[in-house]
C-alpha positions in Angstrom: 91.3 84.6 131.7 87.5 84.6 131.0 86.2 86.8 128.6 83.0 88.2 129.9 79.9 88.3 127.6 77.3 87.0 130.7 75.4 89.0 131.7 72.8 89.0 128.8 69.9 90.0 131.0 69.6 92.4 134.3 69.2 89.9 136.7 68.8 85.7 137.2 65.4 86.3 137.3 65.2 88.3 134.3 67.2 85.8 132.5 64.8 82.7 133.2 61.9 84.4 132.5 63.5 85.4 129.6 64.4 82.2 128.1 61.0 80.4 129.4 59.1 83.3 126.9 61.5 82.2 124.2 61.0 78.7 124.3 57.3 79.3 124.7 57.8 80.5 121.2 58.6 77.2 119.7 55.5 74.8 118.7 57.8 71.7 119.1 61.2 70.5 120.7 62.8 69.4 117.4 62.8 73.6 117.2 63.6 73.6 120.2 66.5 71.8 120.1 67.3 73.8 116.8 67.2 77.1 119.1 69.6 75.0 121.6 72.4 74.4 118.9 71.8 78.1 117.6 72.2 79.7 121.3 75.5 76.9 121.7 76.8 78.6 118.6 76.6 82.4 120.7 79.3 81.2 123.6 82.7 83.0 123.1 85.4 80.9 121.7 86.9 78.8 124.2 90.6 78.5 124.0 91.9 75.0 122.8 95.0 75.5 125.6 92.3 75.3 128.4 90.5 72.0 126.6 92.5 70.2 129.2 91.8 67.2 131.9 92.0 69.5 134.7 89.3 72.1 133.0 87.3 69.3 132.2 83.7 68.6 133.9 83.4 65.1 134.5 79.8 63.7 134.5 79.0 64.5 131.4 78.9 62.0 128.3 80.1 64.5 126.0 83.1 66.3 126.4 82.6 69.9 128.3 85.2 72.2 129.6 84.7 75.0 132.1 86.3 77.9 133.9 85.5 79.9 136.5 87.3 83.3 137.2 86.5 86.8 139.9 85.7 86.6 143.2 82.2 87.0 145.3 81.3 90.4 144.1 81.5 88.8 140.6 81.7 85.3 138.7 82.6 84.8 135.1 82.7 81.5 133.5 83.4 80.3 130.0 83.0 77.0 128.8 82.9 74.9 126.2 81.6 71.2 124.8 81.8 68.9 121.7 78.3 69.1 121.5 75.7 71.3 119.9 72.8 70.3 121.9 75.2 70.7 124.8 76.5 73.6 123.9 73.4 75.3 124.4 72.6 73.7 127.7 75.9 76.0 128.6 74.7 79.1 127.1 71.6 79.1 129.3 73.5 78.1 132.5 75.8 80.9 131.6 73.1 82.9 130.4 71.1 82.6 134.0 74.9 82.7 136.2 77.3 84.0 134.4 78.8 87.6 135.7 76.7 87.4 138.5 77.3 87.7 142.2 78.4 84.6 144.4 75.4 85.5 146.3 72.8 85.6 143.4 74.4 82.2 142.1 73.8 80.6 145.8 70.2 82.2 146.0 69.5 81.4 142.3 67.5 77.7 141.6 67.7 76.0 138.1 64.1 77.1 137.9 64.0 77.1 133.8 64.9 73.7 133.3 61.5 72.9 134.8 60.1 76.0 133.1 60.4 75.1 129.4 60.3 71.1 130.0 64.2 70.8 129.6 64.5 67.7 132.4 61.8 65.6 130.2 63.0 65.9 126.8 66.9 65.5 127.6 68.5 62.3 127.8 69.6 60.3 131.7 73.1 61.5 130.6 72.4 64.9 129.3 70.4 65.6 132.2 73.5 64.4 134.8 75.5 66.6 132.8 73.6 69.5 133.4 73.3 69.0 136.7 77.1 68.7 137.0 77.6 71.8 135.2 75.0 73.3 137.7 76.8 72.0 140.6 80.4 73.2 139.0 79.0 76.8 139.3 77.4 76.6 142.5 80.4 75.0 144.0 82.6 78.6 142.7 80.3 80.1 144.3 80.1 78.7 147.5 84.1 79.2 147.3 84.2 82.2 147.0 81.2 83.1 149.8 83.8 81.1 152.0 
């Protein structure tokens, strides 16, 4: 059901370090938020027939729609949003979890939001949206530790 381009980089580790050198590279966050809607444009199409209520992530002001498939040896997730900005939030959430083990995931902290200054220069609500997004994949993982 979920088609699975994540992993980008070796490891979760890899991954943040990864995107904390690449928006390092950026002088100021209107090109950073340039480079957020450019990575949003990278995740896979997301198939209008899951753009329902029960694939929906609530918490989030915008609209963003998420599924999670495998088992604790492996995690895919795809997902989607009716933002640009928050598109990209997804790609590096995916970027840093996706295809990764339920173990990694649990083990793994959010560590680049602080990174590359993400929590200051996002809005109450795009910030709560993130974290629910963060909390939806923990959560699968968790399940499927149990």
């Amino acid at each position: 059901m979920v088609t699975a381009t994540f992993p980008v980089d070796p490891s979760p580790a890899d991954a943040q370090r990864a995107i904390a050198e690449e928006f390092a590279f950026f002088g100021d966050w209107s090109e950073r938020y340039q480079y957020l809607i450019d990575l949003g444009r990278k995740l896979p199409e997301f198939p209008d027939a899951l753009k329902t209520e029960e694939h929906r992530l609530h918490g989030c002001q915008s609209m963003v729609w998420i599924v999670a498939s495998g088992d604790a040896d492996r995690l895919d997730f795809a997902a989607a949003s009716d933002s640009a900005i928050v598109s990209g939030l997804i790609y590096l959430a995916l970027r840093v979890y996706g295809g990764r083990s339920a173990r990694e995931i649990v083990n793994t902290d959010a560590d680049y939001i602080g990174d590359i200054g993400l929590a200051k220069h996002l809005s109450p609500t795009r910030n709560n949206g993130l974290a629910a997004l963060l909390a939806f994949i923990r959560d699968r993982a968790q399940r499927a530790l149990a």
